[in-house]
Every structure is written in C-alpha cells, then in structure tokens.
N, CA and C of each residue as an Amber inpcrd file, in Angstrom:
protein
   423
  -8.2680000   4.9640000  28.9560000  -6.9950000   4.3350000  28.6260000
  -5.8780000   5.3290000  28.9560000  -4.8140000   4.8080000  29.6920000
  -4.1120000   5.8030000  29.8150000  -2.8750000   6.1600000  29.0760000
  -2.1330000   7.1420000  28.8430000  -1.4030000   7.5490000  27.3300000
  -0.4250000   6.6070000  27.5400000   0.3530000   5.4240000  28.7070000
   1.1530000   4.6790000  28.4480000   0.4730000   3.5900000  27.5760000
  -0.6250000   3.1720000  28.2350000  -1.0950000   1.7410000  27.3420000
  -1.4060000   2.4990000  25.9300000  -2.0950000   3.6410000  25.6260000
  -2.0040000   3.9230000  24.3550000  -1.0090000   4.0380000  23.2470000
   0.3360000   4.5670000  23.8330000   1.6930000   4.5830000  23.5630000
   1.6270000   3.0680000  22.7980000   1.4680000   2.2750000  24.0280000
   2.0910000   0.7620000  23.8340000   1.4190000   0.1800000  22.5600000
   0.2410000   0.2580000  22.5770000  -0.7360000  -0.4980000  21.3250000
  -0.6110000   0.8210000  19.9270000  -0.2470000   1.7640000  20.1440000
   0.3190000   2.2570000  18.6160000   1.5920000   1.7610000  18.5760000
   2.3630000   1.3850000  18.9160000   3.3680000   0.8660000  18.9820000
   3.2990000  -0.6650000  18.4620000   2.2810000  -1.3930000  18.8210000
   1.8090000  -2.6540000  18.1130000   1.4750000  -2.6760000  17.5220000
   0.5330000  -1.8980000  16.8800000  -0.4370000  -1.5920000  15.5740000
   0.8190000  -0.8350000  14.4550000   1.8340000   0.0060000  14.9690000
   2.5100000   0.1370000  13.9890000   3.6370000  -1.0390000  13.4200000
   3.7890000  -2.0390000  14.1970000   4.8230000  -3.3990000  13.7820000
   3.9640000  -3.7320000  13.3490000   2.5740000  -4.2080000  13.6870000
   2.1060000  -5.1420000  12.0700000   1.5670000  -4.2290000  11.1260000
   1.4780000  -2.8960000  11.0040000   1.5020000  -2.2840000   9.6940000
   2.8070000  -2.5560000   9.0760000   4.1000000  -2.3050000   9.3570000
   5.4820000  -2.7900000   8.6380000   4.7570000  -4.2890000   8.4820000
   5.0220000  -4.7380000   9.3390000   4.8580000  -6.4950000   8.6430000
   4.2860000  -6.8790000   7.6340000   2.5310000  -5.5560000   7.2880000
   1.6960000  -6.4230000   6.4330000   2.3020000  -5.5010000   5.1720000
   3.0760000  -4.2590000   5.4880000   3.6750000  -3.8420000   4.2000000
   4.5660000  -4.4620000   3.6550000   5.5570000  -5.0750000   3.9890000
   6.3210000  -5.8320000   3.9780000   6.0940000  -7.7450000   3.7890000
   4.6340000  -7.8500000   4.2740000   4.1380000  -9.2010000   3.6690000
   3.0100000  -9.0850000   2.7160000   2.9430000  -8.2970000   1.8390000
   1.4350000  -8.0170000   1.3100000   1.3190000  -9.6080000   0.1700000
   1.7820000 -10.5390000   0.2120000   1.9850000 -11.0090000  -0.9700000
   2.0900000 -12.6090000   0.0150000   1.6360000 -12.6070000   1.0880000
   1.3970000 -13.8640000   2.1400000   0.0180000 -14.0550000   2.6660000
  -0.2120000 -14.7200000   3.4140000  -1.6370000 -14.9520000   4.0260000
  -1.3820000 -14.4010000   5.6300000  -2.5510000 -12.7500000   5.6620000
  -2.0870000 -12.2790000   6.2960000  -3.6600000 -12.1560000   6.9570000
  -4.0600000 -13.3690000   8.2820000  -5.0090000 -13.4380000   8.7060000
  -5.2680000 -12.5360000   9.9500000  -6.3710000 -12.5420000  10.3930000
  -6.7730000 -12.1850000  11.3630000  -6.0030000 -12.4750000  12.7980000
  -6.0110000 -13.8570000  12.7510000  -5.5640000 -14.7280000  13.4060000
  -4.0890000 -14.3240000  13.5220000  -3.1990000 -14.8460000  13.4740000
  -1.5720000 -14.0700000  12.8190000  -1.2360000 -13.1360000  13.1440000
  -2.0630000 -12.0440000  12.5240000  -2.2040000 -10.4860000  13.0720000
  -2.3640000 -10.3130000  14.7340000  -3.0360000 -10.8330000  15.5500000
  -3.4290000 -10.9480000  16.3860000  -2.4250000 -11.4060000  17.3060000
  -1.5780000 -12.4620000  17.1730000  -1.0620000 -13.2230000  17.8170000
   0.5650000 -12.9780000  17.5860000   0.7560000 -11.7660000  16.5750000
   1.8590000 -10.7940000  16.4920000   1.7620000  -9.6540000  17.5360000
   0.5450000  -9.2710000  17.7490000   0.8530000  -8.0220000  18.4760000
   0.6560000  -8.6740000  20.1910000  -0.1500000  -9.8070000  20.3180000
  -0.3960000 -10.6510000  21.3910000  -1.8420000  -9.9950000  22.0910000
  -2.4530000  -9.7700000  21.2790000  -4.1400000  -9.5910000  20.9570000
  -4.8100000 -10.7810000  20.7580000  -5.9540000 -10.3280000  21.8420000
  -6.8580000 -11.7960000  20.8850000  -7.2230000 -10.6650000  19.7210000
  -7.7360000 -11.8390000  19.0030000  -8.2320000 -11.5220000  17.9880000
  -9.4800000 -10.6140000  18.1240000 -10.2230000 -10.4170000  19.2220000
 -11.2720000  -9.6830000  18.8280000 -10.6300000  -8.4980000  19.1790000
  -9.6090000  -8.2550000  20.4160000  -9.0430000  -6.7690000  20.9730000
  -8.2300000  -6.1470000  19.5900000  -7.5070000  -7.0110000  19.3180000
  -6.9600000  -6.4320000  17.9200000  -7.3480000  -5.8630000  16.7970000
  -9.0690000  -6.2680000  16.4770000  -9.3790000  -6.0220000  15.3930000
  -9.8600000  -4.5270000  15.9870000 -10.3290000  -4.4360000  17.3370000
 -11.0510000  -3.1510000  17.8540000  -9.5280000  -2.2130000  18.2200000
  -8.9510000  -2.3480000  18.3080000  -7.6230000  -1.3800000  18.5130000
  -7.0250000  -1.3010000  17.2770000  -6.8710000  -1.7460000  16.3760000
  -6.2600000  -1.4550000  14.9930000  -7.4950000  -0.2730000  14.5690000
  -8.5430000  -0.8040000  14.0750000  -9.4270000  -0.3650000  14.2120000
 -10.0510000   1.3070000  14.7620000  -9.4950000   1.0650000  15.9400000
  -9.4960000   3.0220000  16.6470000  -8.3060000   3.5240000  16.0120000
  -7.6170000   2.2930000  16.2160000  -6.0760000   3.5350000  15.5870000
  -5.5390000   3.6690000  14.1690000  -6.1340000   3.1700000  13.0200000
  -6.0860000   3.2830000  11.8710000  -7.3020000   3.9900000  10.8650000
  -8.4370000   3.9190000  12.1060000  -9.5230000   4.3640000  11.5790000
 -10.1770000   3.1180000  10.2810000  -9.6430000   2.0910000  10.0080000
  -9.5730000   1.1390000   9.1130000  -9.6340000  -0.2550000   9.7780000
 -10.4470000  -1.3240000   9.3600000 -10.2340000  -2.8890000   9.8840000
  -9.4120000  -3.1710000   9.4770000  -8.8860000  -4.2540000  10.1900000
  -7.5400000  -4.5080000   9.7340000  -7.6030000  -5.5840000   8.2810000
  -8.9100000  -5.8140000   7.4670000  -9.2200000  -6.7100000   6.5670000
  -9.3300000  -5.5990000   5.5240000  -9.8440000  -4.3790000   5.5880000
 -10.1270000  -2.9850000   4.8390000  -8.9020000  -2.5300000   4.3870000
  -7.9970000  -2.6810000   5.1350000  -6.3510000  -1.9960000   5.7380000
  -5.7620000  -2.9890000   4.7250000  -5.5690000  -3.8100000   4.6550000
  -4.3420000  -5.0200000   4.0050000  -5.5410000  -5.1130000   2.1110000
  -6.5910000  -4.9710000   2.2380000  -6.8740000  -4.9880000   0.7940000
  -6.6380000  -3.8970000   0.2710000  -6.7300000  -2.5040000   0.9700000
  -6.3460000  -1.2160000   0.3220000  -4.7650000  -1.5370000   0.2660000
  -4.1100000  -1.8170000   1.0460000  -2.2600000  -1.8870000   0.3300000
  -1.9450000  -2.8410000  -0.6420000  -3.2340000  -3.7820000  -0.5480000
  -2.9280000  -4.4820000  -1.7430000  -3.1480000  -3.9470000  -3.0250000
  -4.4050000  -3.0680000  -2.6190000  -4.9090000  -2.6970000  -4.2050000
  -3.8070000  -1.9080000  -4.6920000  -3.4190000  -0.6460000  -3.7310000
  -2.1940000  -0.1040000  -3.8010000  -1.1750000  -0.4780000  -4.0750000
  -0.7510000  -1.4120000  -4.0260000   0.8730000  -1.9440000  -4.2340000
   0.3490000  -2.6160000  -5.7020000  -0.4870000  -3.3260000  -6.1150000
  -0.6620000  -4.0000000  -7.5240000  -1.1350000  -2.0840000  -8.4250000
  -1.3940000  -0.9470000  -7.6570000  -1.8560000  -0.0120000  -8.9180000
  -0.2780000   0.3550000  -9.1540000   0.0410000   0.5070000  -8.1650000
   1.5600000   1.2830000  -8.2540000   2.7300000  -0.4280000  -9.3550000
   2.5780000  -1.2560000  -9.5580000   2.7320000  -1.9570000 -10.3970000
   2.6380000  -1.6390000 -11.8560000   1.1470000  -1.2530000 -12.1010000
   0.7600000  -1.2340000 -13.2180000   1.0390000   0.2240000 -13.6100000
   1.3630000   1.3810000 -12.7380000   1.6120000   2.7720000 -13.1060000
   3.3820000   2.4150000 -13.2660000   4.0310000   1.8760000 -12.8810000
   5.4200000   1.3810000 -13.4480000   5.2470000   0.8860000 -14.7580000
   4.6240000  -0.4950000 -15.2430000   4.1440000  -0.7230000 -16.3880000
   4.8270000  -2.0960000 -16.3000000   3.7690000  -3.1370000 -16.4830000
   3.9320000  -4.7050000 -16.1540000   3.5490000  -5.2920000 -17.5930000
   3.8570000  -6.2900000 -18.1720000   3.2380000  -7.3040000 -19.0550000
   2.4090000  -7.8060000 -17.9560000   2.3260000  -8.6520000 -16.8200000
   2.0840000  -9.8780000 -16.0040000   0.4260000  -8.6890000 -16.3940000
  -0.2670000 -10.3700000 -16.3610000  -1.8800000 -10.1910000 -16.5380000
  -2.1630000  -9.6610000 -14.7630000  -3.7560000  -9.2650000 -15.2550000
  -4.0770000  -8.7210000 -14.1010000  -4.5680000  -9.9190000 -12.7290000
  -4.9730000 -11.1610000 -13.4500000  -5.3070000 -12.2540000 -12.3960000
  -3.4640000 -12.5080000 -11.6540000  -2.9740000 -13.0470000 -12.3810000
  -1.3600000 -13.2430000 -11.8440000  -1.0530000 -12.5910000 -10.3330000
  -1.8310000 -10.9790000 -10.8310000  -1.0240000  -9.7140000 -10.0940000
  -1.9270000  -9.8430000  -8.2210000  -2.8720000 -10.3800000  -9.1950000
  -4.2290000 -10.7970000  -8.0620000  -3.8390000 -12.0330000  -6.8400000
  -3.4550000 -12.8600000  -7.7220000  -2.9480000 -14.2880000  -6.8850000
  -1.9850000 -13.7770000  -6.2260000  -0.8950000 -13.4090000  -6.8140000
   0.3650000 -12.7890000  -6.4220000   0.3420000 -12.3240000  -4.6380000
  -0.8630000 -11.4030000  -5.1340000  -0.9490000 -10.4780000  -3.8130000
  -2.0720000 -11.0770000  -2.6400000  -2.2450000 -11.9750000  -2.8040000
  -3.6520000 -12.6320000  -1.9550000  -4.7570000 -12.2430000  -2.4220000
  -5.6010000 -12.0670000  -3.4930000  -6.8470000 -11.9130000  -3.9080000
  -7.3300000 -13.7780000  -4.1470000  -8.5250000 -13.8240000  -3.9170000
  -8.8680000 -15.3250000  -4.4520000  -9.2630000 -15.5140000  -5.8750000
  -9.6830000 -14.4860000  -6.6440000  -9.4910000 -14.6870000  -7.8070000
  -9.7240000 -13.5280000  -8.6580000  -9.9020000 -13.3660000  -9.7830000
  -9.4800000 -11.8560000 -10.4850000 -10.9770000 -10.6950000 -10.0230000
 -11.7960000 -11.5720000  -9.8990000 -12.9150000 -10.7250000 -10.0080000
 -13.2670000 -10.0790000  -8.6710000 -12.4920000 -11.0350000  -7.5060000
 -12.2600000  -9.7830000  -6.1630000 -11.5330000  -9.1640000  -6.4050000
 -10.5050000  -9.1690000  -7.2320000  -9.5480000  -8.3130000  -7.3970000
  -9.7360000  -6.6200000  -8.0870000 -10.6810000  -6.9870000  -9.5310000
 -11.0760000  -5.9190000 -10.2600000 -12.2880000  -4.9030000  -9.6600000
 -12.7770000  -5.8250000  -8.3270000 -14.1450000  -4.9520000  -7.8490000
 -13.2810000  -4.3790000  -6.4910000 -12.4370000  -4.6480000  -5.8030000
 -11.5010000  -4.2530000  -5.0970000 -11.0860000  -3.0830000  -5.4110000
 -10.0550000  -3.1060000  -6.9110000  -9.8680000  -1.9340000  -7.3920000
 -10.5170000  -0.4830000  -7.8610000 -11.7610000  -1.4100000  -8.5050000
 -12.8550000  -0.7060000  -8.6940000 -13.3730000   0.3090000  -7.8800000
 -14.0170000  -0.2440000  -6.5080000 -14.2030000   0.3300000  -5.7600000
 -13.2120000   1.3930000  -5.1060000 -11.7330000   0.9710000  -4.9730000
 -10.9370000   2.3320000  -4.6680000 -10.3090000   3.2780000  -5.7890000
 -10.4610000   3.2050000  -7.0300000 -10.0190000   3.7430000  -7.5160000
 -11.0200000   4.6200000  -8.7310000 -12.2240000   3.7770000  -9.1820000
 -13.3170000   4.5480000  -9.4260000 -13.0820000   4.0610000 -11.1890000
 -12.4860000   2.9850000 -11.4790000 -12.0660000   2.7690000 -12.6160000
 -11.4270000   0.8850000 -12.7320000 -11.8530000   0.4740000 -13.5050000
 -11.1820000  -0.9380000 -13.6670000  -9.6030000  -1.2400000 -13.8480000
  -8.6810000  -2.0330000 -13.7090000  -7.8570000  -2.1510000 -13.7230000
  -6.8880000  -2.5550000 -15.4060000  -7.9430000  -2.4550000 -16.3090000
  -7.3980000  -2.0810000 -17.4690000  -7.9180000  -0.6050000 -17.7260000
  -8.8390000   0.1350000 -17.7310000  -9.1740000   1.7500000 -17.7670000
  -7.9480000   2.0900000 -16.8930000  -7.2280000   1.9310000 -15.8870000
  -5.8040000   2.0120000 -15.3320000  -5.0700000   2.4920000 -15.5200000
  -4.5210000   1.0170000 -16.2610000  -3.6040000   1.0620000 -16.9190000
  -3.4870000   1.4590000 -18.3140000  -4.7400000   1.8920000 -19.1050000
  -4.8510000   2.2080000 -20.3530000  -4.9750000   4.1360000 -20.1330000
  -5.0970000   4.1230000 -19.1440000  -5.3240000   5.7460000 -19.1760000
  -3.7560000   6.0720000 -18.7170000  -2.5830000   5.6620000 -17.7360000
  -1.7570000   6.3010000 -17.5040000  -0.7400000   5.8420000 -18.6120000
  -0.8210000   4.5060000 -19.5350000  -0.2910000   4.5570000 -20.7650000
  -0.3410000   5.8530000 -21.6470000  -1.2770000   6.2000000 -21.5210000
  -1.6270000   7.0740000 -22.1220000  -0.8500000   8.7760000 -22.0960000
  -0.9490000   8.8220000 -20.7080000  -0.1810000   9.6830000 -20.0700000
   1.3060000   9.8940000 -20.8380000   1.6480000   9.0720000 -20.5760000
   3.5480000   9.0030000 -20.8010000   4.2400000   9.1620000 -19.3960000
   3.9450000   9.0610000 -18.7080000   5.1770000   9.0020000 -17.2190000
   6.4450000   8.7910000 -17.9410000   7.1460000  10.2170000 -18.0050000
   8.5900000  10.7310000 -18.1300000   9.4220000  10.0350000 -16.6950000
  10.4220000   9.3790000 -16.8380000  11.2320000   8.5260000 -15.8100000
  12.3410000   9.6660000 -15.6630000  12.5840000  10.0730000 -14.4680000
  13.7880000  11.3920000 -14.4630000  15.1170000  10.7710000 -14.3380000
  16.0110000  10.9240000 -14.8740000  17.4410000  10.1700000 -14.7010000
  18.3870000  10.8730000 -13.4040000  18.7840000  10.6560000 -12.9480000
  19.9890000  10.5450000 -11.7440000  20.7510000  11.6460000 -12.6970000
  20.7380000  12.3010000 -13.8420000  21.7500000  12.9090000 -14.3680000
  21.0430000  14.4460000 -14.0900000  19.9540000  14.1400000 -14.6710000
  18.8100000  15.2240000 -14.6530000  18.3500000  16.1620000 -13.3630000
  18.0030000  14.7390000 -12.4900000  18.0010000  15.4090000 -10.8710000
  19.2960000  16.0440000 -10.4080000  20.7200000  15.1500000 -11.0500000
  22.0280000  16.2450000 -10.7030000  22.2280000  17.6220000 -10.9400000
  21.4710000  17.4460000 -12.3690000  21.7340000  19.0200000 -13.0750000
  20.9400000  19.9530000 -12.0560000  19.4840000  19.6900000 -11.8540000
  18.7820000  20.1310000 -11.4700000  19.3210000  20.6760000  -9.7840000
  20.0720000  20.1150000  -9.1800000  20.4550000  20.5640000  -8.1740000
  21.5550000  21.0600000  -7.9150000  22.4320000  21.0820000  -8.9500000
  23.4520000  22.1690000  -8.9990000  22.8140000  23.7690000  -9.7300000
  22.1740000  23.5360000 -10.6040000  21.0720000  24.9370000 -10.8220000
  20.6990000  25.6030000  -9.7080000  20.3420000  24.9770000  -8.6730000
  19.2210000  25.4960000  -7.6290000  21.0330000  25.8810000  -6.7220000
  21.7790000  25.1630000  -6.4070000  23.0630000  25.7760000  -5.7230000
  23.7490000  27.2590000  -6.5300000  23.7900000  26.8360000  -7.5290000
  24.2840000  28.1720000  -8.4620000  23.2660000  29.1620000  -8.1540000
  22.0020000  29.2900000  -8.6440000  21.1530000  30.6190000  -8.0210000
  21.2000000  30.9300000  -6.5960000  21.3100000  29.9150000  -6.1520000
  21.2570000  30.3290000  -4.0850000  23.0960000  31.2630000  -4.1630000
  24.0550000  30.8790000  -4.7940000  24.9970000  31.5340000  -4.7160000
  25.3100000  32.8590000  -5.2000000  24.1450000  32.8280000  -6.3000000
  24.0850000  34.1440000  -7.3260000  23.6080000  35.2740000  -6.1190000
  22.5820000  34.7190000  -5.1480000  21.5290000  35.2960000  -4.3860000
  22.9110000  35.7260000  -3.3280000
C-alpha cells in the first residue's frame, strides 16, 4: 500500500471515529459505517481494523461502555438499563457483561466504589488561584 492511499484511509477511519464519538447514542451499523467512508463493508471492517487495531463492532461498544462509565463517575440517578438503551445496548444484561468485561467490575460495584471515593469537583476559582501561585513563584525565580 502506498503511504498516499494509507494517508487517505486514516483519514477515513478517522471521520467515522468523530462520527461514532459523536453518534454513540444512534444505530451505528456496519453497513452506515461503510458507506460513510465509501467502503464496502467487508474493506472497511479490514482497514478500520489494521488501523485501530480494534473491529469496528469492539471499537463503538468500548466508547460506549466508556461514555456510560464516565456518566456514572459524574454521578447519575438514571438506572443502569435506561443508560443501556440510551446508548445502543439491546438490553441491560449486554450492557452489564460489556462493562464487566472492560472494566473488571459490574456497573453498580462502579458506581458504588467511586461513590465512595468522593471525587472533589475543582472550581474555576481554585484553578485561578492555583495559577497565579505558579506565576508568582516563576517571578520570585
């Protein structure tokens, strides 16, 4: 392959990564995928594939799982099926073995362990202070 056509198809493979980050919460098929970058469907799945190191079905459930953990590390009421539908899971229990599997923990052990934690929220006042400190010593220096 030569480094222009390679150029070109990271270049495709990176527009439907924005797209599926940006659609994680649509029906984001094979098919679709394919016919965005103007792949058949089988070249697409084998070029995403070399160039993500990830299928592109592996790829869109890990940002899903990701985008619903980073949810619950903010801190949600919405149940965990909701969060599931929400994001394209078919029902809670792909959802919790999904998570499961990437994270090594269920999706209430989760959220019950970083409750736990306390995630301190830093204020816009705090980060100010904090960077006039760091200007004042660079001036002291």
């Amino acid at each position: 392959m030569s480094d222009e056509t390679r150029y070109d198809y990271i270049q495709r493979v990176n527009a439907i990564i924005d797209f599926i980050d940006a659609n994680l919460d649509t029906n984001l098929s094979l098919e679709t995928l394919s016919e965005m970058s103007a792949f058949s469907p089988f070249h697409f799945h084998r070029i995403f594939l070399e160039i993500t190191g990830e299928t592109p079905n592996a790829f869109i459930t890990r940002k899903r799982v990701e985008k619903i953990a980073s949810i619950l590390l903010v801190g949600t009421n919405e149940s965990f099926n909701n969060l599931a539908f929400t994001y394209g899971f078919s029902c809670g229990n792909s959802f919790s073995r999904a998570f499961r599997n990437f994270y090594g923990v269920s999706p209430s052990e989760y959220r019950g362990e970083f409750s736990k934690i306390g995630v301190e929220v830093l204020s816009y006042e705090k980060y100010i202070c904090l960077i006039n400190e760091i200007k004042n010593k660079k001036n002291e220096i």
